[in-house]
C-alpha positions as CSV (number, residue, x, y, z in Angstrom):
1,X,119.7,123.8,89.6
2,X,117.0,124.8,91.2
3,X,116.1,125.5,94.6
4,X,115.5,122.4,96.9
5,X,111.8,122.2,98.8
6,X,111.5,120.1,102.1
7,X,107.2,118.9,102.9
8,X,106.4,118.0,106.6
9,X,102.7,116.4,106.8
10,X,101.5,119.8,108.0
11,X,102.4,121.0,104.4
12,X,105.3,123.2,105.7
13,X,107.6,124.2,102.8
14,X,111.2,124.9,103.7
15,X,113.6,126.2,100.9
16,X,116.8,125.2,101.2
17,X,120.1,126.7,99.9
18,X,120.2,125.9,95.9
19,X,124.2,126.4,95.9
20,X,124.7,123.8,97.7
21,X,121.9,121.6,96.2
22,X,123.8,118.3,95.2
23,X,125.2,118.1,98.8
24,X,121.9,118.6,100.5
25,X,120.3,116.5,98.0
26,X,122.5,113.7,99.1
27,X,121.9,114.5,102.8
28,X,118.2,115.0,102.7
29,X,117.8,111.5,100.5
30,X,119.2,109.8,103.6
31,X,115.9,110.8,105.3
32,X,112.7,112.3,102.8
33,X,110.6,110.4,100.9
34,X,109.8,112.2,97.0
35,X,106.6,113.5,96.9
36,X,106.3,115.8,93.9
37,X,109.1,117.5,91.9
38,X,108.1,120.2,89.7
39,X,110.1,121.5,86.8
40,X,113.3,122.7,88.2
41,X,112.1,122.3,92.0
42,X,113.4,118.9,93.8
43,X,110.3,118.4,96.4
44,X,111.0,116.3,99.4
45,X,108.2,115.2,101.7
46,X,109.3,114.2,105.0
47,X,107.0,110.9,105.6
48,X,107.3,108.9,108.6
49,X,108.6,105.8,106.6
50,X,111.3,107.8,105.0
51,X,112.6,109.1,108.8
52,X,111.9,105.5,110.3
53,X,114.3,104.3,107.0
54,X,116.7,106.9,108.3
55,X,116.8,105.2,112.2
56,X,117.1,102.4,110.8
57,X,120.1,102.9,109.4
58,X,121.8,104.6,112.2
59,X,120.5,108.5,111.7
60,X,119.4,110.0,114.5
61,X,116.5,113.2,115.0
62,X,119.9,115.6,116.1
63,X,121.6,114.5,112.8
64,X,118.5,114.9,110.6
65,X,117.4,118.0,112.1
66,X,121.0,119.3,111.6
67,X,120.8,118.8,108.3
68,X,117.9,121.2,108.2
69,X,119.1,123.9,110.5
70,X,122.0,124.4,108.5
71,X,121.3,124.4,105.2
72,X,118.0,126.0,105.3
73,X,118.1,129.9,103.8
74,X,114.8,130.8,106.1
75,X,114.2,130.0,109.8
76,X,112.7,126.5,110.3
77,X,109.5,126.0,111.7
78,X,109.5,124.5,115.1
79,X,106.6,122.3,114.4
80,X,108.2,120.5,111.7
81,X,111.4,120.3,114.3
82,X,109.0,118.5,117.1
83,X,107.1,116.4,114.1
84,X,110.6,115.0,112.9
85,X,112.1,114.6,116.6
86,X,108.8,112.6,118.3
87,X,108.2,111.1,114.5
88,X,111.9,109.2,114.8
89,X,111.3,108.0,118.4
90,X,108.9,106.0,117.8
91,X,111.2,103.7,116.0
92,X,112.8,101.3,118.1
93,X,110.6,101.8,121.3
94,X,109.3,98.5,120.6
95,X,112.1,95.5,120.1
96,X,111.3,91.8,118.7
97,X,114.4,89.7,120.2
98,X,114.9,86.3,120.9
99,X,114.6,85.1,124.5
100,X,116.6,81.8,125.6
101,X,113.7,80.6,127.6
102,X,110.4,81.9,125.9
103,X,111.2,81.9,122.5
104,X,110.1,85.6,120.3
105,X,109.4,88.7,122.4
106,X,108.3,91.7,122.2
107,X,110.0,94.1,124.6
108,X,109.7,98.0,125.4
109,X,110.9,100.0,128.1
110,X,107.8,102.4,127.5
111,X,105.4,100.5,129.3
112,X,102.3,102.5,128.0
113,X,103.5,102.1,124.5
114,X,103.6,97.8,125.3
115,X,99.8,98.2,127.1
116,X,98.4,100.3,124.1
117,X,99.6,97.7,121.6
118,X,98.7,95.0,123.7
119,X,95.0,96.1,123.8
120,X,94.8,96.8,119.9
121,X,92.2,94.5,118.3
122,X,94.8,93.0,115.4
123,X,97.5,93.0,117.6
124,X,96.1,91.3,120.2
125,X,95.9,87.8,119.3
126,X,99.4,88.0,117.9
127,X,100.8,88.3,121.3
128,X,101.3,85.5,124.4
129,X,101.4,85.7,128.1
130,X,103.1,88.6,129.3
131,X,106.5,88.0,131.2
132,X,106.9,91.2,132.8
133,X,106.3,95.1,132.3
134,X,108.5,95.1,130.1
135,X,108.3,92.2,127.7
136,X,105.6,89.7,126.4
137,X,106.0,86.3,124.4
138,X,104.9,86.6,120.2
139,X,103.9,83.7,118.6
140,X,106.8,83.1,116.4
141,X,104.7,82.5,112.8
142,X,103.0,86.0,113.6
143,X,106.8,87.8,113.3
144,X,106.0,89.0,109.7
145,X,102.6,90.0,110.1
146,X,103.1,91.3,113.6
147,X,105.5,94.5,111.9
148,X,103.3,95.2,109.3
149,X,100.2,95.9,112.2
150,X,103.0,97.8,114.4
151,X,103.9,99.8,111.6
152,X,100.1,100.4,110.7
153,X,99.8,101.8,114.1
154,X,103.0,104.1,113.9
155,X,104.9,101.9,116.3
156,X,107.4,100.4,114.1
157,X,109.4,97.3,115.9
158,X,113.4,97.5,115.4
159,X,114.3,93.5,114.5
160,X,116.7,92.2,116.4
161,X,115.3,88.6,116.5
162,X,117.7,87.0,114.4
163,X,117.9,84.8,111.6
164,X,118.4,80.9,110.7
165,X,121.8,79.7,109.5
166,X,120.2,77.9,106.8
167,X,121.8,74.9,105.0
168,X,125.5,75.8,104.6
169,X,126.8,76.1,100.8
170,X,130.0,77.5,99.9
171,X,130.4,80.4,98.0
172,X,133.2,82.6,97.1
173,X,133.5,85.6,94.4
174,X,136.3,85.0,91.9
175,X,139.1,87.3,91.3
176,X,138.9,87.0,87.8
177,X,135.4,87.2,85.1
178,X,134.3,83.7,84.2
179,X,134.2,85.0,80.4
180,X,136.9,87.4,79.4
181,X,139.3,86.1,82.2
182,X,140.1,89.6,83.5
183,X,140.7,90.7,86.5
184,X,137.3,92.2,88.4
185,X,136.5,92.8,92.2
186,X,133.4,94.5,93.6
187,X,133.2,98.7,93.4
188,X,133.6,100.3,96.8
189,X,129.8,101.6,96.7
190,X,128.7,97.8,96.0
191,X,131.4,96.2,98.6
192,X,129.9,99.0,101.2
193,X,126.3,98.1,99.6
194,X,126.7,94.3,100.9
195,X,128.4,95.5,104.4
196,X,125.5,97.9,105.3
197,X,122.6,94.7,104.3
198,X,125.1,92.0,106.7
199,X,125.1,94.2,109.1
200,X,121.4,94.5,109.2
201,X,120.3,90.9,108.7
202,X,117.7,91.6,106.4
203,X,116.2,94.7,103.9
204,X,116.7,96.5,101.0
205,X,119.6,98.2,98.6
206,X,118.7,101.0,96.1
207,X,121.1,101.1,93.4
208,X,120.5,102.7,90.0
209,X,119.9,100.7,86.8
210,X,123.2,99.4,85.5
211,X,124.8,100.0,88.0
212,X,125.3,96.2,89.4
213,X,122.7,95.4,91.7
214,X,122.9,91.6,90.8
215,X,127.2,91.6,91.9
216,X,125.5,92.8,95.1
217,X,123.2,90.2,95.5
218,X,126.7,87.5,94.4
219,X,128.7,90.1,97.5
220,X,126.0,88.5,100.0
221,X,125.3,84.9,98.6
222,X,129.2,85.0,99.5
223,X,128.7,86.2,102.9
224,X,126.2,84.4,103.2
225,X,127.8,81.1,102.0
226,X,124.4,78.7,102.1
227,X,121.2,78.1,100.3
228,X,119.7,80.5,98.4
229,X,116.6,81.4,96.6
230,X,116.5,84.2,94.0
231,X,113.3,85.4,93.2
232,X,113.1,87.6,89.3
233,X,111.1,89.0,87.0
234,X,111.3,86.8,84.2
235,X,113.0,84.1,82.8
236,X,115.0,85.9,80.8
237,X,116.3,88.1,83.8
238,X,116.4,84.2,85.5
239,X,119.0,83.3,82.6
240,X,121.1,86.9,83.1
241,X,121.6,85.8,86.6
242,X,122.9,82.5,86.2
243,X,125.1,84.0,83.6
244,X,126.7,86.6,85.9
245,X,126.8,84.1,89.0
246,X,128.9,81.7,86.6
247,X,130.9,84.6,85.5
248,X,131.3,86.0,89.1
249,X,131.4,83.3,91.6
250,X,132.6,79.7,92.4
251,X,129.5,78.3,92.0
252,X,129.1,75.7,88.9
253,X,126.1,75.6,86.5
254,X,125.5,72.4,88.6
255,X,124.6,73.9,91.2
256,X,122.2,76.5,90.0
257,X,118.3,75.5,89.4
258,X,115.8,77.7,87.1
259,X,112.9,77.4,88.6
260,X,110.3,79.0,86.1
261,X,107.2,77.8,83.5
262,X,109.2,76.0,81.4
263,X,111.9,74.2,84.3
264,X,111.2,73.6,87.5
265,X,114.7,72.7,89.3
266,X,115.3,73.0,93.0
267,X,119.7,72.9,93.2
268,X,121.7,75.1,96.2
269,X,121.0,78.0,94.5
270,X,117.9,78.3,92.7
271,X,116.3,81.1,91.1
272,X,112.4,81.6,90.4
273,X,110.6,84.0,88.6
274,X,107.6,85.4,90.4
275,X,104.8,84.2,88.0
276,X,105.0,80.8,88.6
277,X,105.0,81.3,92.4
278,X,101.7,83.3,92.1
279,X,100.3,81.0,89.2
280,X,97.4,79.8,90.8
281,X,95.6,76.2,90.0
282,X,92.3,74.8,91.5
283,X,92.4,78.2,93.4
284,X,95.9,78.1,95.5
285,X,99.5,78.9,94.9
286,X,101.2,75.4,94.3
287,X,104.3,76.7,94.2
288,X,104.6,79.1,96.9
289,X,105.9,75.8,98.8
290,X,108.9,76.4,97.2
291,X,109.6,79.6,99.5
292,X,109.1,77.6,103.1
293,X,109.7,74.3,101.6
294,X,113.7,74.0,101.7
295,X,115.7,75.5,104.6
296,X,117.3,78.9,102.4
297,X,119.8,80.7,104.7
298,X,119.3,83.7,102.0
299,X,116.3,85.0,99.8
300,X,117.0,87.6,97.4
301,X,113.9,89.9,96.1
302,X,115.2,91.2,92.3
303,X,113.2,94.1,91.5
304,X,111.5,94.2,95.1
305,X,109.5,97.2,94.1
306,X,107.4,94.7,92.4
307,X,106.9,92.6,94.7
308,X,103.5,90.5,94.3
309,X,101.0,90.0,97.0
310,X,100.6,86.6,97.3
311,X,104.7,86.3,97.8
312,X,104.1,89.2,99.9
313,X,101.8,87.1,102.3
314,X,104.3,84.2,102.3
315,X,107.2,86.5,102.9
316,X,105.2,87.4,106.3
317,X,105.9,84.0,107.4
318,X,109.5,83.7,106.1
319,X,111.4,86.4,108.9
320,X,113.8,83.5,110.0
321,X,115.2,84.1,106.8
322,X,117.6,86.4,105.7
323,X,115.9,88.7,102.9
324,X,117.5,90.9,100.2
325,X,115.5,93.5,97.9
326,X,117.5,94.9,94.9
327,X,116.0,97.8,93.5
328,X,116.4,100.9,91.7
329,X,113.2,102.4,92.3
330,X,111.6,101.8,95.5
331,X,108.9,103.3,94.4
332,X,105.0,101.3,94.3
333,X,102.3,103.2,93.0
334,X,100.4,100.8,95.0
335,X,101.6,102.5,98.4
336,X,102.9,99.2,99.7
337,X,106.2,100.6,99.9
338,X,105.4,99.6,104.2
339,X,105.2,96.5,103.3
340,X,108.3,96.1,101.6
341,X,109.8,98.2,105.0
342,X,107.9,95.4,107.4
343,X,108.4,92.3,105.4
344,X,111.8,92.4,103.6
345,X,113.3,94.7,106.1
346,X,114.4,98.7,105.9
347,X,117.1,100.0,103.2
348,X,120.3,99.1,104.0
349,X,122.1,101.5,101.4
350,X,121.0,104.0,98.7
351,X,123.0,105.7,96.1
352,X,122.3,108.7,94.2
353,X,122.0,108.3,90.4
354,X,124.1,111.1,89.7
355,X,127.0,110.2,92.2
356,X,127.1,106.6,90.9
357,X,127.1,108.5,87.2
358,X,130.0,111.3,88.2
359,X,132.2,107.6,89.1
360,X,132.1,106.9,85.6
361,X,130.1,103.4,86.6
362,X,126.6,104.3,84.9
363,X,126.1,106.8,81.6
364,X,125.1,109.9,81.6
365,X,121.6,110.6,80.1
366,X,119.9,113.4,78.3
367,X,116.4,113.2,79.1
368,X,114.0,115.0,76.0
369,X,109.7,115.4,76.2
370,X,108.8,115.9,73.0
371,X,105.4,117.4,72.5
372,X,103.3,116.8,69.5
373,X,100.3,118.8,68.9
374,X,97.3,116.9,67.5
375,X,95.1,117.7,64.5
376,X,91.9,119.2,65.2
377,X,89.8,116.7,64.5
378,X,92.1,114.2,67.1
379,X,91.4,116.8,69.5
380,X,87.7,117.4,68.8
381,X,87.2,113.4,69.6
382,X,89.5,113.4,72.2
383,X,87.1,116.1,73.8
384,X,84.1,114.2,73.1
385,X,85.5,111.1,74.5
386,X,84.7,109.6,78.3
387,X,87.4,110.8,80.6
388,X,88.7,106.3,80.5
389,X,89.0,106.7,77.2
390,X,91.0,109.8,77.0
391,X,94.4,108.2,78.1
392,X,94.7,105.7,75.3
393,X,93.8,108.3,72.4
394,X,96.1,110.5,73.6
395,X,98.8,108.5,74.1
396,X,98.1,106.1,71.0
397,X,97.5,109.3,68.8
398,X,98.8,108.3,65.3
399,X,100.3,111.3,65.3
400,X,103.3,110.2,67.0
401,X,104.4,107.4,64.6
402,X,105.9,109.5,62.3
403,X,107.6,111.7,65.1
404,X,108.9,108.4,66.7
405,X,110.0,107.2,62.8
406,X,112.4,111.2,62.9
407,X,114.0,110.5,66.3
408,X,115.0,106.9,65.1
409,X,116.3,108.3,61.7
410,X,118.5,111.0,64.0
411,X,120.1,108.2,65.5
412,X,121.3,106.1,62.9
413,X,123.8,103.7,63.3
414,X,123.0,103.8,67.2
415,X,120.8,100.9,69.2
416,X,117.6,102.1,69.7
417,X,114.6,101.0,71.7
418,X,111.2,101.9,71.2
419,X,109.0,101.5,74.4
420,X,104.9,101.5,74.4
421,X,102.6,100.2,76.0
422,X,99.4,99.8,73.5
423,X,100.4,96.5,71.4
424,X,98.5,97.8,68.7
425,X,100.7,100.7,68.2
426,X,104.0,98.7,68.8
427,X,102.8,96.2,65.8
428,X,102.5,99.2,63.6
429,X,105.6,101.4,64.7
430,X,107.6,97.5,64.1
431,X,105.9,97.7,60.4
432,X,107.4,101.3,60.1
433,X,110.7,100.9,60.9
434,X,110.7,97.6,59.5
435,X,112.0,96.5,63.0
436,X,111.0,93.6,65.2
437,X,108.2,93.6,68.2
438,X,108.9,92.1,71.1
439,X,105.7,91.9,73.7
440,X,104.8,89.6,76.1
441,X,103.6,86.9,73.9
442,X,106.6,86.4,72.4
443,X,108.3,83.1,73.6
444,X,111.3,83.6,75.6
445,X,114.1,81.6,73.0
446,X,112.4,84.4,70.4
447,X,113.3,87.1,73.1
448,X,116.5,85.9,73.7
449,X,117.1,85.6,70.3
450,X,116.7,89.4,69.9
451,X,117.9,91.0,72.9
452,X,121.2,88.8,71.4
453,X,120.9,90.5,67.9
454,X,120.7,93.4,69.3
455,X,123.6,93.6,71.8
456,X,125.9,92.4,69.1
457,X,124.9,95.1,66.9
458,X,123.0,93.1,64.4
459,X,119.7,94.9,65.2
460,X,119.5,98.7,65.1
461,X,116.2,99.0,66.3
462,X,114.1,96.6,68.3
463,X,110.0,97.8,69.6
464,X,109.4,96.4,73.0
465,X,106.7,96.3,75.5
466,X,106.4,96.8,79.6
467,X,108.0,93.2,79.1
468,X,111.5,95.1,78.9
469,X,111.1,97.4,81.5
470,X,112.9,95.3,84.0
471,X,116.1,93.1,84.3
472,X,117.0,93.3,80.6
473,X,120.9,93.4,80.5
474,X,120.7,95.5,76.8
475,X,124.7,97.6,77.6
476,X,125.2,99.1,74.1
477,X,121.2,100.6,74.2
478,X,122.2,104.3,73.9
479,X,118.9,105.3,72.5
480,X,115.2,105.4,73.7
481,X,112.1,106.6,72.4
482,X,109.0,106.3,74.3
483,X,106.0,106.8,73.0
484,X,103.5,105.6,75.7
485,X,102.9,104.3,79.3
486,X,101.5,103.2,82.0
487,X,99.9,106.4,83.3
488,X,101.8,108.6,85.6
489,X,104.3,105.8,86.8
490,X,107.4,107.0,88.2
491,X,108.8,103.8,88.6
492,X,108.1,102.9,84.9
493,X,110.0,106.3,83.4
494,X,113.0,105.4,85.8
495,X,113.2,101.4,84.8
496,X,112.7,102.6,80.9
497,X,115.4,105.3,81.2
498,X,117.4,102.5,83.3
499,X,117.4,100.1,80.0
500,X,120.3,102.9,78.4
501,X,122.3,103.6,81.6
502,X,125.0,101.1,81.1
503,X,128.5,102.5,80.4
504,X,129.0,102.7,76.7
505,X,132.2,101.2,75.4
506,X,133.0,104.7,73.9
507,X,131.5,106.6,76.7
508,X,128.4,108.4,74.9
509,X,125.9,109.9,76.7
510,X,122.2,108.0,76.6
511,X,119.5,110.0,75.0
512,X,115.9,109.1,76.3
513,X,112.8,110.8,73.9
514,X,109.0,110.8,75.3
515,X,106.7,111.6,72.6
516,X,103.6,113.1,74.7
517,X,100.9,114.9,73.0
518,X,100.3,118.2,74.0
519,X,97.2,119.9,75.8
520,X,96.0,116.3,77.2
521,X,96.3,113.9,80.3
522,X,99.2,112.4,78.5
523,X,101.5,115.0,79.2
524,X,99.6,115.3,82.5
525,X,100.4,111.7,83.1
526,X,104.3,112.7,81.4
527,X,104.7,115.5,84.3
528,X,104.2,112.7,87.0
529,X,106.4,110.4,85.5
530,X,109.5,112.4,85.5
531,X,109.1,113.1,89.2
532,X,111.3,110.0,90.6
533,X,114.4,110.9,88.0
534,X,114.0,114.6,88.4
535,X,114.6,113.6,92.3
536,X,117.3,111.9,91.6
537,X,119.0,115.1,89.3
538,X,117.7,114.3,85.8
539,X,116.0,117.7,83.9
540,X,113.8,117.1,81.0
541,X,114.0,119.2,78.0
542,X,110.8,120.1,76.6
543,X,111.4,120.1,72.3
544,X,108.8,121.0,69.7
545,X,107.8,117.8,67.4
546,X,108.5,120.4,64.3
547,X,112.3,120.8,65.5
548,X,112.8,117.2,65.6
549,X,114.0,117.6,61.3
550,X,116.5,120.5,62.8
551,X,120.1,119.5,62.3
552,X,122.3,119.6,65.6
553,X,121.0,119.5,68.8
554,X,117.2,120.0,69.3
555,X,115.9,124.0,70.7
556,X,114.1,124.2,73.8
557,X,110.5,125.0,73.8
558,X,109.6,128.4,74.1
C-alpha cells in the first residue's frame, strides 16, 4: 500500500503514515473529498463540502484535525490547520428552524454573518421581515433554493426546519424472505445506515454496489411507515424494487404503483423512473406533478448521483419532505455534487468498499488494464485525426475485438459481461462471441428476458451498453470486460465494476478487464477512471495484450 496524500486548497501535500493506511483511510474518508489518486498514491483533497459533510454528521474541527496531527509522518502546516478549523465553522452559523408564530426562519447568533446574507443580491428576495438580530422570516417555498445560494456563498445553513408527516401507511420488514422463506434481518452497517438518515431527517447513504442499498431504502420506508415515492433509473431497476419490497416487507403487490413509460400507477408506494418525470411535451414536464402532487411522507433518490436537473429544480421545492439518496458513487462529473448536499440533504453514512468486502457481504475484485498497442497505420490516423475525434478511434480501435474475444475464452464456463459504449462496436463484439447485445433500444421485456437467461446460467456471455451500468441485480456476474467508456468517468468504472460485486455462491473473486489502447487519450481517459475505486483500495494491474494467451495468471507489465 502506498503512502496516503492529504490536498488543502492552498495545494499543501501532507503524507501520512502508510502502515497504518487502511485505518487513516477510513478516518480521513469521514472528512476529504477524492481529488486525484495516482498509481499506488490514495490523494485526498480536503474541499469545503467534504468538511461541511463531516459537521454534518457530528465531526468536529478538534476531531478532524486530530486525525491529522496524529497520523501525519511530517509536521503539519499550520495554514491547512486554520483553513480546516474556520472552513468547519461556517457550517451551522446560519440555522433554518421552524417558528410557532412566523412560520420558516433563518436564525444566526453571528449577527454580521445574517446582515451579509441579508444584503446578497439572490439572497435577498428569498428572505422576509426581520424579527430581531438574530432571526428573520424565509418564505417557506424558497427553503430548497435558499441552501443551494447559502452554500454558493460558503455559508451553508444546518436544517433543522423539520419535515411533514405525510399520509400514514403501514410498513413493517418481515422476519423471513418473501421467496425462499428463510430467515433474513438487516446487516448492522445497513440497520446503522437507516439510524444515522432518521436521525437526520433528510440526505444521503453511500453504500458500495451489492452491497444492499435498496434493504436500506425498505429499513426507512419502515421507519417511516407512510407514503412514499421511489424515484429509479429504469424500469427494469423499477421491477427489481418491487421484487425485493415484496420479498422484504409487508407491503402487497397491491399496494405498489410502477410509474414509468409503459404504466403510469399512483398506489401508497409508487416508484418512477426519472425519464418520464423529465420527458418533456409542448415544452414542460407533465409529470413532475407527480413529485408535489400527493402528500409523500418519504422520497427516495436511487442512484442520486444521477440525479436530473429538472427533478433537481422540483426537489428545491419539495424540503417538507423527507428525502433519501442511495448511492455508491457520489461522485458527478457535472460538479453538482452541492446540489445533491443542498437539496437531498448531507450523507448520513458512508462505508468503505473494502470494509463492507473484509465482512464477507460484497466480493472481492481483481481489477486488470490491459493495454493493447495499435498498428502503425491506426496510430498514423489516429495522429492525423482532430483532437474530438481521437477518443472514439482509440477506444473503438478494432484492435481490441480480438483481445476482448481471449479474455472471454479465459473465462469459460463463467458469466461474463462485456461493457462499451460505441453501439457499433457492441453489434460487432455480439457477432464475435455469438452473444447477445443489449443497448438502450432494446425493449425492456427483451432486457428482462436476458438479464433472466443470464442469472440462471443459460447465457454465458451477454454485450451491454451504459444501459447496465446502473441498478441491474446480475449476482452470479463474476466476469467483466470493458472495452470502452465514457471518457474519464470515475463514477462509470465504479458502477461497471459494481455490476460483479455481489457475493458469489462459491465465494470467487470478480475479475474486471479494461482493454485501453496504449500511447493515446484512451488510457489517458483509463488513468482518470480508476481514481474513485483506487480511493476506495482497488489497485489495477497493468497486463500486456500479448500475455493475455499465457496460461495461469496474467504477468505485470514491465
Amino acid at each position: 500500500m502506498g503512502p496516503l496524500i492529504v490536498q488543502s486548497d492552498r495545494t499543501v501535500l501532507l503524507e501520512l503514515d502508510h502502515e497504518d493506511a487502511d485505518d487513516a483511510r477510513r478516518e480521513l474518508a469521514a472528512f476529504a473529498e477524492l481529488e486525484r489518486a495516482p498509481e499506488h498514491v490514495h490523494t485526498y483533497r480536503i474541499t469545503p463540502l467534504g468538511l461541511w459533510n463531516a459537521r454534518a454528521a457530528g465531526l468536529d474541527a478538534e476531531q478532524v484535525l486530530d486525525v491529522l496531527l496524529t497520523r501525519s509522518r511530517f509536521p503539519v502546516p499550520h495554514a491547512l490547520l486554520l483553513d480546516i478549523d474556520e472552513t468547519m465553522s461556517r457550517y451551522g452559523r446560519l440555522v433554518l428552524e421552524q417558528d410557532p408564530v412566523h412560520g420558516l426562519v433563518l436564525r444566526s447568533h453571528d449577527a454580521p454573518v445574517l446582515e451579509e446574507i441579508a444584503r446578497h443580491r439572490k439572497i435577498a428576495p428569498l428572505l422576509g421581515p426581520r424579527i430581531d438580530g438574530a432571526t428573520t422570516v424565509v418564505h417557506a417555498s424558497a427553503r430548497g433554493q435558499l441552501k443551494q445560494l447559502l452554500l454558493a456563498v460558503g455559508w451553508p445553513a444546518e436544517d433543522r426546519a423539520g419535515y411533514v408527516d405525510g399520509t400514514p401507511h403501514p410498513v413493517a420488514l418481515t422476519e423471513t424472505d418473501g421467496l425462499t422463506g428463510e430467515a433474513w434481518a438487516l446487516r448492522p452497517y445497513q440497520r446503522h445506515a437507516v439510524e444515522n438518515f432518521w436521525a437526520g431527517g433528510s440526505g444521503v447513504v453511500v453504500l458500495p454496489c451489492g452491497a444492499g442499498k435498496t434493504l436500506v431504502g425498505a429499513g426507512v420506508m419502515a421507519a417511516s411507515s407512510t407514503t412514499t415515492l421511489v424515484l429509479v433509473t429504469s424500469t427494469v431497476s423499477a421491477r427489481q424494487w418491487k421484487a425485493e419490497l415484496l420479498r422484504r416487507t409487508t407491503l402487497t403487490a397491491g399496494e405498489i404503483g410502477e410509474y414509468s413509460g409503459a404504466v403510469k400507477e399512483v398506489r401508497p408506494v409508487t416508484i418512477a423512473t426519472y425519464q418520464v418525470l423529465t420527458a418533456r411535451r409542448g415544452g414542460i414536464h407533465p409529470h413532475l406533478e407527480l413529485l408535489d402532487g400527493h402528500d409523500w411522507g418519504l422520497i427516495v433518490y436511487d442512484e442520486v448521483h444521477l440525479l436530473p436537473a429538472p427533478v433537481f429544480r422540483m426537489t428545491a421545492e419539495l424540503q417538507a419532505r423527507r428525502r433519501l439518496g442511495l448511492t455508491a458513487t457520489l461522485v458527478r462529473e457535472d460538479h453538482r455534487e452541492g446540489e445533491v448536499f443542498s437539496l437531498i440533504g448531507p450523507k448520513r453514512y458512508d462505508a468503505p468498499w473494502r470494509e463492507i468486502e473484509a465482512q464477507g457481504h460484497i466480493a472481492p475484485a481483481d481489477c486488470v488494464e490491459v493495454r493493447v498497442e495499435l498498428p502503425l497505420a491506426d496510430r498514423m490516423a489516429y495522429a492525423a485525426a482532430e483532437d474530438a475525434d481521437r477518443h472514439r478511434l482509440a477506444s473503438s480501435s478494432a484492435h481490441k475485438l480480438d483481445v476482448v474475444a481471449r479474455l472471454v475464452a479465459r473465462h469459460r464456463g463463467e458469466p461474463v459481461l462485456v461493457i462499451g459504449q460505441f453501439l457499433d462496436q457492441l453489434d460487432e463484439l455480439g457477432a464475435l462471441l455469438g452473444a447477445p447485445v443489449l443497448k438502450g433500444s432494446t425493449s425492456t421485456p427483451r432486457r428482462e428476458k436476458l438479464f433472466a437467461a443470464f442469472r440462471a446460467g443459460e447465457l454465458p456471455v451477454l454485450v451491454v451498453s451504459k444501459v447496465a451500468n446502473f441498478s441491474v441485480d446480475l449476482p452470479e456476474a463474476s466476469v467483466a470486460v470493458q472495452v470502452s467508456g465514457a471518457f474519464g468517468s470515475r463514477q462509470e468504472e465504479a458502477q461497471r465494476l459494481g455490476r460483479l460485486l455481489r457475493p458469489k455462491h462459491d465465494g470467487r473473486l470478480a475479475t474486471f478487464y479494461t482493454v485501453v489502447a496504449r500511447d493515446t487519450v484512451d488510457a489517458d481517459y483509463a488513468a482518470k477512471r480508476r481514481r474513485f475505486l483506487a480511493e476506495q483500495g482497488y489497485a489495477y494491474r497493468i497486463v500486456d495484450a500479448a500475455a493475455v494467451d499465457a496460461p495461469g495468471e496474467l504477468p505485470e507489465d514491465r
